[in-house]
N, C-alpha and C positions, 0 to 999 in steps of 0.2 A: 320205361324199360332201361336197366341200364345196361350199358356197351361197352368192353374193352377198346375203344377205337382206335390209339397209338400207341407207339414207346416215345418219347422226347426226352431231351439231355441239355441240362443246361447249369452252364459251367457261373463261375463269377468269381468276383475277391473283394473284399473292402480295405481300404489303408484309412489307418487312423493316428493324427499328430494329435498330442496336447500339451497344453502350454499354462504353465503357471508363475506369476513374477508380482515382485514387491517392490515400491518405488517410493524413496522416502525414508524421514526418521518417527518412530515409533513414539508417542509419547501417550505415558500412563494417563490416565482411564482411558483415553483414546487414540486410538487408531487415525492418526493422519494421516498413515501411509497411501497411496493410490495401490489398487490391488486390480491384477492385469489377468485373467484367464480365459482361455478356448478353447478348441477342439477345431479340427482341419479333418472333414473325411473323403474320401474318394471311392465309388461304387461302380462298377460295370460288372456286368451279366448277360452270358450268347445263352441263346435259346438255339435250340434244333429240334425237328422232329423227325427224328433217325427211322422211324418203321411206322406203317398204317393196315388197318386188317384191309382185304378186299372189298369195295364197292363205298370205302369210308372216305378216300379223300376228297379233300375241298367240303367236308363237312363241318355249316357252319356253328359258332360257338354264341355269335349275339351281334344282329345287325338286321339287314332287311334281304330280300330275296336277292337285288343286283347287287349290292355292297355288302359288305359283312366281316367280322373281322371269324377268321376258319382253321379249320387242321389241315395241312397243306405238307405233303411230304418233303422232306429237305427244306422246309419255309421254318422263318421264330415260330414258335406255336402262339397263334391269334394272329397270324400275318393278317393284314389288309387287302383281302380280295375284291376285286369287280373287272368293270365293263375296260376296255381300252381302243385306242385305232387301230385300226387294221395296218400292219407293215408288211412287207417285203422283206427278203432275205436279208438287206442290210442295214434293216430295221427304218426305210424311210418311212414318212407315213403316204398310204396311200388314200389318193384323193378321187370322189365320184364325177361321172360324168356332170353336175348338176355344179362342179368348184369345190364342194364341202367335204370334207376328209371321211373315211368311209368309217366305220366303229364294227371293234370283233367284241360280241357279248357272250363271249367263250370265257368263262370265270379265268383270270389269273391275278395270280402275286400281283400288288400296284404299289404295298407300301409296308411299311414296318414300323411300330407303335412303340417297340423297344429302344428307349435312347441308348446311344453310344457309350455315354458316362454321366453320374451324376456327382459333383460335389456339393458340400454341405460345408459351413462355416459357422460358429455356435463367437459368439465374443459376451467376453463378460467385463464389466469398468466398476468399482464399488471404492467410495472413499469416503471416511466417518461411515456415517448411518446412511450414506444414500450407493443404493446398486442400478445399473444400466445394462440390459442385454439386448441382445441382437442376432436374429437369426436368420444366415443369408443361403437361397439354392442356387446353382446352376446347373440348368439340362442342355445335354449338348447331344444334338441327333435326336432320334425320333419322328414320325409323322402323322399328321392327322388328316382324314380324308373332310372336308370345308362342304358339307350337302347344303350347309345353310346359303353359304353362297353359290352352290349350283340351281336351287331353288329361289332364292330372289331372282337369278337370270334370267329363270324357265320365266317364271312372272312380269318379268321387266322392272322390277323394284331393287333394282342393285345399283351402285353406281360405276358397274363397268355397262352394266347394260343401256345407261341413260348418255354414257360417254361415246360407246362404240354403236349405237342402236342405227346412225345416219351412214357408216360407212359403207361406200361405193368404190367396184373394182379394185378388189381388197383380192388379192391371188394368196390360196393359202400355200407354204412352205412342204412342199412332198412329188410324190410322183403321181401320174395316170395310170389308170391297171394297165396299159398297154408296156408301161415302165418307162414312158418319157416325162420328165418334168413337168409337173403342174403348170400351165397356164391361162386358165380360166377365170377372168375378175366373176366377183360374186356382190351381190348388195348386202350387208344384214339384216334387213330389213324390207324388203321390196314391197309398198303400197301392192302392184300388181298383182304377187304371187298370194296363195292361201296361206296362211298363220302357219299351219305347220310346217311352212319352210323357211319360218324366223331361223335365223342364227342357234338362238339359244333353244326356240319351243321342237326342234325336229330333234335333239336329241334326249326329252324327256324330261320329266322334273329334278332325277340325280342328274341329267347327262352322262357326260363321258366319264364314268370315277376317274380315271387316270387325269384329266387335266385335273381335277382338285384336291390332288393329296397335295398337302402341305408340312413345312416343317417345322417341327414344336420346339425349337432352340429358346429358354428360355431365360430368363434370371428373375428370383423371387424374394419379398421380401416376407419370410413367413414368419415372422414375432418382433415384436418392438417393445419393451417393458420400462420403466423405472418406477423403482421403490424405495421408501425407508423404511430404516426398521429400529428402533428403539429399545432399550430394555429397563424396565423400571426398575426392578430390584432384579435379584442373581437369576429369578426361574421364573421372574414374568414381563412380561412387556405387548407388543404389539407392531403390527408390520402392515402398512397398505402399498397397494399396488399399483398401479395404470398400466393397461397393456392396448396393446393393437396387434390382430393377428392379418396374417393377407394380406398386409398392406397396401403394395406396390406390386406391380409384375410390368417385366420388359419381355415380349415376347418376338418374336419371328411371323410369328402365324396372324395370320387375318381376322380368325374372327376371336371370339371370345376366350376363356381361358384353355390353355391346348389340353390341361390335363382333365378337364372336366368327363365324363363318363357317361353316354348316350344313355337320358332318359332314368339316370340314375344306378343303372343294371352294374352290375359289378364286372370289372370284365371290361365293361364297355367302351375304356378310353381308346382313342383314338377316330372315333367316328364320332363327328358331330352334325347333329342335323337341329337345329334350336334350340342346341342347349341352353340351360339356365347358364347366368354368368355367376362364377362362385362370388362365395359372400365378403365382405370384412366383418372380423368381428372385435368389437372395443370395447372396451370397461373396465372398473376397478374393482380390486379385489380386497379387502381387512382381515386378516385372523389376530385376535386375543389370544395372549398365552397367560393364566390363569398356575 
């Protein structure tokens, strides 16, 4: 069935430089010159979602029942919903009688999968018959909620879990419901206690969403090319390639590639729970002109 279920508004601008230059003297039938071109762009885009019908919000759009990325009124549309700590009024976190900080599994806002800005860098190098391109991104802002690594935790197969798994009289940072400072050491692990009071296993295979949103700041390298190109006579010749796409990524984020897309669904970036790690792809190219 389909549903009206918002209004959302969302604003944005692109800028775009280009550059073109010649360097060198020209000598007949060839091109000695070095040939210099590029394009410089900058993107940002606010989402809002200004109205929702009744009984629609925090409806979600693609994710699982505790996390999800939803329609959220006054949220970007696809905010990052789930689970968080329980606070008090000045937002400490509040901690259970047992040391362990308490969790409100009341759906809220935890994160935003919209980056802040993206630019985009295109460079072009070509001298005689040989051309060089290059194509560079950077993402600034944005977040991805990291389930792969709340789930190695749950399991004990991460390497925070293998590093933190022995510590003892560990006081977490917050208050007691009574609203005095936390001071309760805790084990992570206590041989004694049952499994379900591991660190990681009592809050669940997502855990806490709120500890694993992450931020997707990235920089990428997506095209790398050189080719010649030849011409035999006026209207034919021939031109091959080498490229690499993907190459490179310098990321922020922890696990795998931030922009990847839960499970492939469209829609789904920002929630990662095993994702594939994206590809590289290389090879060359030949076109005949006949």
């Amino acid at each position: 069935m389909l549903k009206d279920l918002a209004d959302h508004r969302e604003n944005g601008f692109e800028a775009v430089v280009a550059y073109n230059e010649a360097f060198g003297q020209y000598n007949y039938p060839v091109d000695n010159r070095w040939h210099v071109s590029g394009q410089l762009s900058f993107n940002k885009t606010v989402s809002k979602v200004t109205g929702i019908g009744n009984g629609y919000d925090y409806t979600p759009l693609v994710g699982f029942r505790g996390i999800n990325r939803a329609v959220v009124k006054g949220a970007p549309l696809g905010a990052i919903v789930g689970s968080s700590y329980r606070r008090d009024a000045e937002g400490r976190v509040i901690v259970g009688a047992d040391g362990f900080p308490l969790v409100d599994n009341t759906p809220k806002v935890i994160g935003n999968p919209i980056p802040d800005f993206v630019m985009k860098h295109s460079l072009g190098l070509s001298w005689r018959r040989i051309r060089f391109n290059l194509d560079l991104q950077y993402q600034r802002g944005g977040q991805v909620w990291n389930g792969t690594q709340a789930a190695l935790d749950y399991y004990g197969r991460s390497a925070v879990s293998a590093q933190w798994r022995n510590t003892r009289d560990y006081i977490f940072k917050g208050v007691k419901e009574d609203g005095h400072v936390n001071d309760i050491p805790v084990a992570f692990n206590d041989p004694v206690a049952p499994l379900e009071q591991n660190r990681w296993v009592r809050y669940g295979v997502a855990g806490v969403a709120e500890q694993y949103i992450q931020d997707a700041d990235h920089t990428r390298v997506n095209n790398v090319s050189l080719g010649y190109e030849r011409k035999v006579f006026r209207a034919t010749g021939f031109k091959i390639t080498a490229y690499a796409r993907n190459l490179l990524l310098w990321t922020a984020y922890d696990g795998n590639d931030p922009q990847q897309e839960l499970m492939g669904i469209k829609g789904g970036n920002g929630l990662d729970f095993f994702n594939l790690p994206s590809t590289k792809n290389f090879g060359v190219t030949c076109s005949i002109t006949l």
